[in-house]
C-alpha positions, -999 to +999 in steps of 0.1 A: +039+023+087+005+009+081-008+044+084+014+052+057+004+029+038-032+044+043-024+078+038-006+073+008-042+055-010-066+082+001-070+086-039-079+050-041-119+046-033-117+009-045-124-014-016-145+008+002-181+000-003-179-031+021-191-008+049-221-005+031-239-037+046-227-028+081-247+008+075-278-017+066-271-038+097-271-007+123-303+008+104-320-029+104-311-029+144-325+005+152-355-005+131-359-039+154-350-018+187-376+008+178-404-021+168-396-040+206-402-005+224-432+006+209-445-034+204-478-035+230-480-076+230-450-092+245-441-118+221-440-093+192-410-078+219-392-107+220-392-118+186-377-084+179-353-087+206-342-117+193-339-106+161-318-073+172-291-098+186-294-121+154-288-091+134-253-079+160-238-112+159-245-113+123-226-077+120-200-091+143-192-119+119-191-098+089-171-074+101-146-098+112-147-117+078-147-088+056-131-063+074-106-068+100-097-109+098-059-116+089-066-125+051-086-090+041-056-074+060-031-094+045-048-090+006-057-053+013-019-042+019-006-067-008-027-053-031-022-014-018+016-023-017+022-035-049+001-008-068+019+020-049+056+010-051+061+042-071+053+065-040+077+052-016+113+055-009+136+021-003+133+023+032+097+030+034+095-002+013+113-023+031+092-018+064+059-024+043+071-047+029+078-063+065+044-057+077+029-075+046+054-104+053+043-105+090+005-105+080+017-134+051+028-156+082-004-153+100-029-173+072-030-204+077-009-227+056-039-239+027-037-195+020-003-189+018+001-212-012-027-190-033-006-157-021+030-167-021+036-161-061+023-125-054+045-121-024+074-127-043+068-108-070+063-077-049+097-088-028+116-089-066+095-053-082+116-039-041+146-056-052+150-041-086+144-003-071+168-015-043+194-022-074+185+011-089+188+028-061+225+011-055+236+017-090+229+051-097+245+053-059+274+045-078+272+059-109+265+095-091+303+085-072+319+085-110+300+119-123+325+141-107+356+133-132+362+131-170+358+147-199+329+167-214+322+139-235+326+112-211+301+134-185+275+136-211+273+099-216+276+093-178+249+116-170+226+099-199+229+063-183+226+080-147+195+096-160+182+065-177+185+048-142+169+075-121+139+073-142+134+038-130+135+048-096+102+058-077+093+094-066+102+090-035+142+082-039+144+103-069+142+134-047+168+117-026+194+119-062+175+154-080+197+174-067+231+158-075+220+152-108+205+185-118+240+196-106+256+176-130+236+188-158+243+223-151+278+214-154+275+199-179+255+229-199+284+255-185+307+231-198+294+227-231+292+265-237+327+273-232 
């Protein structure tokens, strides 16, 4: 699902110039390299030598702090989550939302207090579409019978509801309700 997630923010360049030192890094350790090999006096060698592994342990670090550690993770998905929750059906959601909960349990305890208010919210924006989702579910069940009168103002609420839903379980309900309304308009002009 993570992959999803990725594929879904290819848009999204935000986020993405933190490979920019690690591109300096590499170019500052073929610089060193190069100076050790062509280097005549063997202290000049060394020095550079030392350097080059100052300079991969220093990558090493940063890479771990800014790219791959269990916080960046954890923030990077929130945030990805939470500002994408249009382009995903319920179910799609909910297994997001699990990996951002399993990344959520991984900081350590001072983190998860600055988080948690976030984490919540995103779990209540799922719910609500969850409860859309449910009632038009329902509301779809009760379109079938009833006047022309009655249909109209049941497909208006239905509709009003599938707007709050996001893309990805409105196609799930498009169908149905476009049915509906083409009853309805063959209904109307009898």
């Amino acid at each position: 699902m993570s992959r999803l997630l990725s594929e879904k923010m290819l848009g999204n360049k935000k986020g993405r110039m933190y490979h920019l030192p690690v591109v300096f890094l590499g170019i500052g350790l073929l610089l060193l390299i190069g100076l050790a090999y062509v280097a005549d006096d063997e202290r000049v060698t060394l020095i550079a030598l030392g350097l080059a592994v100052v300079v991969v342990l220093g990558a090493l670090v940063y890479v771990y702090m800014h790219i791959i550690s269990p916080q960046r993770t954890f923030r990077r998905k929130l945030y990805l989550l939470t500002w994408n929750l249009h382009k995903y059906t319920i179910e799609e959601l909910k297994d997001l939302y699990q990996e951002v909960y399993q990344l959520y349990l991984k900081l350590p305890e001072h983190k998860k207090a600055n988080v948690y208010a976030s984490l919540t919210k995103l779990r209540e924006s799922i719910e609500e579409k969850m409860k859309a989702a449910k009632k038009l579910e329902r509301m779809m069940e009760g379109l079938a019978e009833g006047t022309i009168q009655e249909l109209q103002k049941k497909y208006e609420e239905a509709k009003k509801v599938f707007e709050e839903l996001s893309s990805g379980e409105q196609q799930k309900f498009q169908a149905a309700l476009n049915a509906v309304k083409e009853k309805l308009e063959r209904g109307l002009q009898q």
